[in-house]
Structures are given as structure tokens and as C-alpha cells.
KOLMI-859867 format. One record per atom (N, C-alpha, C): residue in three letters; x, y, z. Coordinates in steps of 0.001 Angstrom, whole numbers, padded with zeros to 6 digits, always signed. Example, Ala and Ser with C-alpha at 12.3 -4.5 7.8 and 13.67 -1.06 7.14 Angstrom:
BEGIN
ala+013190-005690+007800;ala+012300-004500+007800;ala+013200-003300+007800;ser+012850-002250+007080;ser+013670-001060+007140;ser+012900+000030+007870;
END
This chain:
BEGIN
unk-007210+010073+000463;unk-007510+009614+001814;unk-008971+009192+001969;unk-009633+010070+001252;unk-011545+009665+001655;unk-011845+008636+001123;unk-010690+007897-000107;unk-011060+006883-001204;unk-010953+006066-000407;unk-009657+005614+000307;unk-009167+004836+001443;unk-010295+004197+002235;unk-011053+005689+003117;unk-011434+005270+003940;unk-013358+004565+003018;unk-013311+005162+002329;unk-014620+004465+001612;unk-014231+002880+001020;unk-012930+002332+000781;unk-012672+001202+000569;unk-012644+000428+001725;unk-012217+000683+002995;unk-012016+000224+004498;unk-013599+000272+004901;unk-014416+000872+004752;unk-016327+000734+004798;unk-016261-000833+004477;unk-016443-000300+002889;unk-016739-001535+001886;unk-016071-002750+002613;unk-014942-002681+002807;unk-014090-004196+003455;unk-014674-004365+004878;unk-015372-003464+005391;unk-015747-003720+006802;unk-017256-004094+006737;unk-018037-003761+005651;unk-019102-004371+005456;unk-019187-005586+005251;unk-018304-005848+004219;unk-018046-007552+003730;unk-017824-008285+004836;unk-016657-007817+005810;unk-016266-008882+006845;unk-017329-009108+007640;unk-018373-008143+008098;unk-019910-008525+009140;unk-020281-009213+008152;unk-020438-009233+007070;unk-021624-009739+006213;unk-021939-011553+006845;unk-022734-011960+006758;unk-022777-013371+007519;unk-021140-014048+007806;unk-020898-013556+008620;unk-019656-013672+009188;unk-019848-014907+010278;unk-019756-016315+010319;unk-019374-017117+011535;unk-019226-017473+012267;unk-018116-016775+012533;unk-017260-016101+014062;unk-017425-015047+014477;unk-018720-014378+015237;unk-018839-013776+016106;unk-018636-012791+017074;unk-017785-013892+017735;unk-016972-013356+018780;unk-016103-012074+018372;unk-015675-010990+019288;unk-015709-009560+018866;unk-015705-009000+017546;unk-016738-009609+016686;unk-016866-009197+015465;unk-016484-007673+015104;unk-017904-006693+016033;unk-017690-005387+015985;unk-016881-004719+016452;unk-016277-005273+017504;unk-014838-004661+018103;unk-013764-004483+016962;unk-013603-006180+016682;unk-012640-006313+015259;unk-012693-005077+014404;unk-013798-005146+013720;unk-014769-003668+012668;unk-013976-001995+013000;unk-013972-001696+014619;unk-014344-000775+015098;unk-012398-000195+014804;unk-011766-001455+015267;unk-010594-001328+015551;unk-009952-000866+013578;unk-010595-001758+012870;unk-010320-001599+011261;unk-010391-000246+010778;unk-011566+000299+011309;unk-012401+001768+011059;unk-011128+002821+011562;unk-010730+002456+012713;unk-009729+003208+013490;unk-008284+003607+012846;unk-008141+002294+011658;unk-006495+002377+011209;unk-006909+003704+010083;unk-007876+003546+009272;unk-008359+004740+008188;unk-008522+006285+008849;unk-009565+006072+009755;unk-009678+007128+010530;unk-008243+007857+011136;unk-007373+007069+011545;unk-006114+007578+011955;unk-005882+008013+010620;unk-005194+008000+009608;unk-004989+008454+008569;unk-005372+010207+007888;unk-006730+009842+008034;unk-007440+011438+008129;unk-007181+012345+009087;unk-006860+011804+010420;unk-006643+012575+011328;unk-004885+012990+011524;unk-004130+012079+010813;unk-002732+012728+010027;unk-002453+013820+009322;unk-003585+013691+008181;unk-003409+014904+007154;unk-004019+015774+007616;unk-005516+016114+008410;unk-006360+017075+008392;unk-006355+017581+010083;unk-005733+016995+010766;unk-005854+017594+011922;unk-004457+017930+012697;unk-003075+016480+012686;unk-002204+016750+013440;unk-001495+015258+013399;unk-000086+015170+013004;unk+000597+014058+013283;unk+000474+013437+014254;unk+001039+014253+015097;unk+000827+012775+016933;unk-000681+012144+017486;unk-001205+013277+016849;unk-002858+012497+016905;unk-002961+010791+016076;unk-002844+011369+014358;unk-002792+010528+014111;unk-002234+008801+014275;unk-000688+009612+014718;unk-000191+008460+015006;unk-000354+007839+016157;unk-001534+008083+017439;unk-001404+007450+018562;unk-003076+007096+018111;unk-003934+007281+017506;unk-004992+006440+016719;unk-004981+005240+016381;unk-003330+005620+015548;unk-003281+004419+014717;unk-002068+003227+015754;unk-001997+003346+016121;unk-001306+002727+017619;unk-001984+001980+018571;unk-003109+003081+018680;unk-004157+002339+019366;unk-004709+001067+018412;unk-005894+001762+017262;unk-006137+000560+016292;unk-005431-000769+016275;unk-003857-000308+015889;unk-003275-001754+015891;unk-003444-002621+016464;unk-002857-002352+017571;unk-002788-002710+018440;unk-003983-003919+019235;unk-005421-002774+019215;unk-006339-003240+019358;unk-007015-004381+018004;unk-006855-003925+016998;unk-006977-005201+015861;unk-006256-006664+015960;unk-004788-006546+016574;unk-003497-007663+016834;unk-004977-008712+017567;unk-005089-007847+018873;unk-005437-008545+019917;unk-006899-009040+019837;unk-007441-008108+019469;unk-009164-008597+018826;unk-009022-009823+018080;unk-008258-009759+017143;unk-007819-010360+015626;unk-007750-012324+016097;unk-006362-012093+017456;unk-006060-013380+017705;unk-007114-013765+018915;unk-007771-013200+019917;unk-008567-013961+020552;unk-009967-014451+019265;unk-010027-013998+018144;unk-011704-014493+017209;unk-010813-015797+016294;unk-009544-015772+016436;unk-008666-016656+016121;unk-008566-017762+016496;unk-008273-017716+017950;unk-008245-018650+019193;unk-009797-019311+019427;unk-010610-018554+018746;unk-011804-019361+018983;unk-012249-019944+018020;unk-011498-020518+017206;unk-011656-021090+015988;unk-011387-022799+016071;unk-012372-023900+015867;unk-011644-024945+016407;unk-010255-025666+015453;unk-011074-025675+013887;unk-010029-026180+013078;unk-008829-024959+012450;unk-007814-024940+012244;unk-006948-023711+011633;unk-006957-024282+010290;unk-006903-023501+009016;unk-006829-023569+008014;unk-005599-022459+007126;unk-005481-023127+005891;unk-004205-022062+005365;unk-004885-020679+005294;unk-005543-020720+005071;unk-006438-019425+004895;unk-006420-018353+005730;unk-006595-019469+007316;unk-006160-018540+008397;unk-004928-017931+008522;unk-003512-018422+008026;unk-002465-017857+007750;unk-002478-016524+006852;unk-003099-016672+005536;unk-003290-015696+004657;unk-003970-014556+005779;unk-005182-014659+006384;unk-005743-013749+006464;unk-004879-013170+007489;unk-003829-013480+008409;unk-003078-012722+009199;unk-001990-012001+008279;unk-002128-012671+006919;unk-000917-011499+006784;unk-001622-010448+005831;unk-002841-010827+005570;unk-003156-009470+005303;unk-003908-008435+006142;unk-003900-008818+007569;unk-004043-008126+008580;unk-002937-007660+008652;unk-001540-008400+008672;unk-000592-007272+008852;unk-000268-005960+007679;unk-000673-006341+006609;unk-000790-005613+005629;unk-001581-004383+005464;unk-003128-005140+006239;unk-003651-004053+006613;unk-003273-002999+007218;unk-002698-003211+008681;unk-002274-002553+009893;unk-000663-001351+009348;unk-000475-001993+008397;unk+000746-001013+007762;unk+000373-000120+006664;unk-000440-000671+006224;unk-001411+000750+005046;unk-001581+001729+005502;unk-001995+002301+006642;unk-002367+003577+006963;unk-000709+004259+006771;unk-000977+005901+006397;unk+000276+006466+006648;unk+001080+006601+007807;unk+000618+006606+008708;unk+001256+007103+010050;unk+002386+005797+010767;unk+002344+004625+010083;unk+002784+003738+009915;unk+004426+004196+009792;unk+004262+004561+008201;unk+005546+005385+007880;unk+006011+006390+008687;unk+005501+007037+008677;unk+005699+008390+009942;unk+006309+008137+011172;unk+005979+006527+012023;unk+006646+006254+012979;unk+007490+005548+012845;unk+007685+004180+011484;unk+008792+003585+011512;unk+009300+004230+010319;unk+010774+004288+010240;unk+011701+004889+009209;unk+012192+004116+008225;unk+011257+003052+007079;unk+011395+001978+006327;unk+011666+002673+005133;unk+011286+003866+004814;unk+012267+004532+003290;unk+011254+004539+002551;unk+011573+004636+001169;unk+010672+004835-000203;unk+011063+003482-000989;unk+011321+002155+000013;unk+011740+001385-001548;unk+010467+000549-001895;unk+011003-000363-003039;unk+010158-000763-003862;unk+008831-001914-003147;unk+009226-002515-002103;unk+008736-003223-001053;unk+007662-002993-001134;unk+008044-001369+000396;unk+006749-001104+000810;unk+005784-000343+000127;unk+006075-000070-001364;unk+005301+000381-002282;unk+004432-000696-002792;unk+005018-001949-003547;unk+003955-002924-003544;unk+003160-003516-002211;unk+003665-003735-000846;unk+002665-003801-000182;unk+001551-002957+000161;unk+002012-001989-000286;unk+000834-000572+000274;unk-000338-001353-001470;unk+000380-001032-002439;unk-000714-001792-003239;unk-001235-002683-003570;unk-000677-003563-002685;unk-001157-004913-003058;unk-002415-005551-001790;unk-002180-004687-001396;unk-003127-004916+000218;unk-004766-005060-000217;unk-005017-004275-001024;unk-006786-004614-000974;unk-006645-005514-001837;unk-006095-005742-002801;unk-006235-007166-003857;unk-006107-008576-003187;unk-004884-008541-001877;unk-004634-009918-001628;unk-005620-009873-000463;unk-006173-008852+000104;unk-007362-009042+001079;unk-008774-009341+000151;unk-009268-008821-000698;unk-009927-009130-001554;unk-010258-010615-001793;unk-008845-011239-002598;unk-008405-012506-003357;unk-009114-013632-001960;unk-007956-013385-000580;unk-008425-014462+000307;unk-010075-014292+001172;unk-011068-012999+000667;unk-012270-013067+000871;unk-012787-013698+000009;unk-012574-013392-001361;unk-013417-014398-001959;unk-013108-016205-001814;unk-012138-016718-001691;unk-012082-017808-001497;unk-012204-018402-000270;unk-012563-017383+000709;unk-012893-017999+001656;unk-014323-017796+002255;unk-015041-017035+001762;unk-016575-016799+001741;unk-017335-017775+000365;unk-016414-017182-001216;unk-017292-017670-001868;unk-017086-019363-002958;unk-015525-019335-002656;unk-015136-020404-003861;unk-014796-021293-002836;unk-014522-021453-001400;unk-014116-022795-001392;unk-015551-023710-000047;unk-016840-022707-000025;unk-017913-022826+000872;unk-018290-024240+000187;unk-018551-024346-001523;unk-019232-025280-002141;unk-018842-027024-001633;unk-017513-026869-002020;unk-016651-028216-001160;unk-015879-027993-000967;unk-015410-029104-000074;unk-013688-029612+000731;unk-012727-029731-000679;unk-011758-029027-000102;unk-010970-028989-001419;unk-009516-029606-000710;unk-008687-030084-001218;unk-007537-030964-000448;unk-006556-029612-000310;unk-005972-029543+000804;unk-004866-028985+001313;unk-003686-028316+000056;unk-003284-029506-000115;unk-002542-028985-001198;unk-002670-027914-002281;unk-003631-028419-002859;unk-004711-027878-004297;unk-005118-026778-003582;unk-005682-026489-002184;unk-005722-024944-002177;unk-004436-023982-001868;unk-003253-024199-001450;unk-002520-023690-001355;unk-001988-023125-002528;unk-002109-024466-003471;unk-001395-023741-004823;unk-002156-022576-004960;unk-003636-023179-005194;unk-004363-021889-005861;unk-004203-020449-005209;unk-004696-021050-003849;unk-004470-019247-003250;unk-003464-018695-003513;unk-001645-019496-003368;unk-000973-018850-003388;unk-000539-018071-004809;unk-001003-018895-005915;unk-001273-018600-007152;unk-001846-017656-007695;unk-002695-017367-007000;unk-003720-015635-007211;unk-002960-014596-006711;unk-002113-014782-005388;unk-001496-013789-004647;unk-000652-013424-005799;unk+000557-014387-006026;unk+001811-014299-006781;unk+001324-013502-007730;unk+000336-013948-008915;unk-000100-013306-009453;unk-000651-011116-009532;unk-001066-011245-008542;unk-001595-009925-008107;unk+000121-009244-007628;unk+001175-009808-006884;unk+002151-009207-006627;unk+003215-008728-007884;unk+002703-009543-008741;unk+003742-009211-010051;unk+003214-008363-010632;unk+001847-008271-011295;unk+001318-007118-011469;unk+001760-005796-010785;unk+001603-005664-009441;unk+001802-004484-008616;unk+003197-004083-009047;unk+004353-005688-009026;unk+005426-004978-008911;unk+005829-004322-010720;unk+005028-004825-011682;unk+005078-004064-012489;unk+004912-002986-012724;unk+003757-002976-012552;unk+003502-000860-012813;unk+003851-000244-011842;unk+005038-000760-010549;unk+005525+000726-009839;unk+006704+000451-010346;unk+007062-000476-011109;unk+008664-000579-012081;unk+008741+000753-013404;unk+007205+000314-013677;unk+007355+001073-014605;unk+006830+002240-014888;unk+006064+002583-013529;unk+005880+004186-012960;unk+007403+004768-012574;unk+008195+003916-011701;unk+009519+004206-011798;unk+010778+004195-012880;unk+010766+003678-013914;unk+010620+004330-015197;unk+010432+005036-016125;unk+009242+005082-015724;unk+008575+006847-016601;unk+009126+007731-015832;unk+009254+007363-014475;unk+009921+008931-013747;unk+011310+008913-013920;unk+012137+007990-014201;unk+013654+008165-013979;unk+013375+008741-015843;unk+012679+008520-016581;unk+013182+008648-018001;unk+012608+010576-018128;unk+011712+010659-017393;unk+011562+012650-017066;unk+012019+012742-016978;unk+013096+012496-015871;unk+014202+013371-014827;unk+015709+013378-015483;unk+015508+012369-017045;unk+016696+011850-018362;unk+015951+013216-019212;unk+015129+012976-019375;unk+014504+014117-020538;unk+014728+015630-020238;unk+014548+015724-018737;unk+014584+017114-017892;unk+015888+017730-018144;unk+016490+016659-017614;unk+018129+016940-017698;unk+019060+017337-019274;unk+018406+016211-020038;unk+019267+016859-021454;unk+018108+018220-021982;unk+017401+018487-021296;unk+016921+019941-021689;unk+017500+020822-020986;unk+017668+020205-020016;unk+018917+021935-019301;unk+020373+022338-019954;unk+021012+020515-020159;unk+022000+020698-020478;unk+022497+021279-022119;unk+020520+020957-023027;unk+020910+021615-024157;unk+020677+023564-024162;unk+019888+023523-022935;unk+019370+025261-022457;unk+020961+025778-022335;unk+021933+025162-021425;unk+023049+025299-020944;unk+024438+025636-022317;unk+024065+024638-022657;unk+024971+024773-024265;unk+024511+026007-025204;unk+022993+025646-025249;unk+022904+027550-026005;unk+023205+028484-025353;unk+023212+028779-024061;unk+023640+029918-023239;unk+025082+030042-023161;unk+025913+028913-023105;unk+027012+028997-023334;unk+027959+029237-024889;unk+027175+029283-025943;unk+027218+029487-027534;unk+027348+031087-027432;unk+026339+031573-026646;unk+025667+033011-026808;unk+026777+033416-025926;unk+026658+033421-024944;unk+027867+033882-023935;unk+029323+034082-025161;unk+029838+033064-025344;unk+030844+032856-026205;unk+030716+033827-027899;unk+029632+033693-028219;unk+029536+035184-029710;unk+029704+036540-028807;unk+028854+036843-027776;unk+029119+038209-027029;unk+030186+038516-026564;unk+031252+037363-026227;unk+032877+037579-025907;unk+033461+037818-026812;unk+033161+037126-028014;unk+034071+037477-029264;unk+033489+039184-029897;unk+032385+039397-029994;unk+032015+040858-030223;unk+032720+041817-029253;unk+032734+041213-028548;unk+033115+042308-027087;unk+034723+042751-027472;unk+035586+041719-027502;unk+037110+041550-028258;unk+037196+042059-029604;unk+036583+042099-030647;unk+036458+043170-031704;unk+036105+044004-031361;unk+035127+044755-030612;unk+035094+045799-030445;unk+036393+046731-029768;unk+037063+045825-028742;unk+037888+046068-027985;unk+038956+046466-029051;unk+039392+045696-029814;unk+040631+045533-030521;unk+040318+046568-031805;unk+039245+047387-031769;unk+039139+048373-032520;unk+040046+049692-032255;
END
């Protein structure tokens, strides 16, 4: 949780960093700070706390988020990206889970990890690789979307194959009981037959 919230700093530093757009910059910030902070206040203090933190935050990020939006004159793809990793953001915190009942599948496991990479990916190209020049519409879409795809296959690899290593324990676990089970049942079976010679003495 403290890693979390020391990564949500770092991402909240970057976003002031000569930032543009202005307009409720620190509100934006304050509301970001709020989704982490809810989180801590899940584990270390009390569920309904947490989760009406993080309710609030949202909430307040949605709305911060689209009026610094609305004051934007040209829209760019970028601006698309960065809303969905606002929504990405806004679902990272735990309490998320806690209020909606979306399960353990494979989904919302890669979005929970894929969230600082594809927030990451569309900061740098939009602070540092595409400031130099105008790059045509097209040609950035590929690319951005090209880095994402990229970063999502990764993710969805190693929880394939974290889920793997765990289904192949729970294979390993099992033929150790069932060979524990077979010697106990060997032994059981010599002590019946002793028991019957003795008997039949």
C-alpha cells in the first residue's frame, strides 16, 4: 500500500511538472492523492471510511478531470488515452473492489497492472516525444496504440503464468496428499492383515 501511494506522489509530481493547463491543476492533484489515501484508510483504519474517500476522490477527479478538459481548445488522441487511464486510475485503488462485485478474473488483474505503465507510456509521449514536432494523426495512433498493446501482453503474460505456477502447486499439492493417502492406506491395510492373523490364531 505505501509503495502505491509513493508511486501516486511520483505521478502527481510529474503531472504539475510544467503542466499547460492550469486550470484546477491542484484540485485535479488533490483529488489523485485522495484515490491512494482512500486505500490506506481501507486497510489501516476501516472499510466504509475507505470506501466513501474513495467515492469522494472519484468522483471529484471525473469532474475536475472534464472541466481542465473542456478547457482545452484542440482535442487530440491522446486526450482519449489519457481518460482511460484516468479511468484506470480511479479503479486501482482497492475499495473499488470492495464496492463493485467484479470477481478475481483475469481482466481486472491486468488492468490493476497495467495502469502505471499505460499512464506512464501516454506521459511520456505527450510531455516528451511528440513536443519536438507535429506528427500526423495516423502515425501517432499506431504508435501510441502500439506501446499500449505491447505493455498489455506483457501484463497479460506473467499473470498467465503466475496463474500457472499456482494451478501447477495446487497439481503438485494434490498428488502429495494423494501419494500421503495411498501410504496410509498400504499401512492401514498390513495392520488389518496382522490384526486377522492374529485373530485366526
Amino acid at each position: 500500500m505505501e509503495i502505491d501511494l509513493a508511486y501516486g506522489l511520483v505521478g502527481i509530481l510529474l503531472f504539475i511538472f510544467r503542466n499547460p493547463n492550469k486550470r484546477l491543476l491542484y484540485l485535479t492533484s488533490f483529488f489523485v492523492f485522495g484515490l491512494f489515501i482512500s486505500q490506506l484508510i481501507y486497510f489501516y483504519v476501516d472499510i466504509l471510511p475507505g470506501q466513501i474517500v474513495w467515492i469522494v476522490s472519484a468522483s471529484g477527479l471525473l469532474i475536475s478531470y472534464a472541466i481542465r478538459l473542456s478547457n482545452k481548445g484542440e482535442r487530440r488522441i491522446l486526450d482519449l488515452l489519457k481518460m482511460i487511464g484516468l479511468l484506470l486510475l480511479i479503479i486501482y485503488p482497492l475499495p473499488f473492489y470492495s464496492l463493485v462485485n467484479v470477481g478475481d478474473g483475469v481482466f481486472w488483474t491486468v488492468a490493476r497492472l497495467s495502469t502505471f505503465s499505460i499512464l506512464g507510456t501516454v506521459y511520456l509521449y505527450d510531455r516528451w516525444i511528440l513536443k519536438p514536432e507535429q506528427m500526423k494523426k495516423k502515425y501517432l495512433i499506431v504508435l501510441v496504440g502500439q506501446s499500449i498493446m505491447i505493455l498489455l501482453m506483457l501484463m497479460y503474460s506473467f499473470v498467465q503464468k503466475a496463474e500457472a505456477d499456482k494451478q501447477r502447486e495446487v497439481a503438485e499439492e494434490q498428488h502429495r496428499n494423494a501419494v500421503e493417502m495411498q501410504k496410509k492406506a498400504v499401512e492401514m491395510e498390513i495392520k488389518y492383515q496382522e490384526l486377522v492373523k492374529e485373530n485366526a490364531r
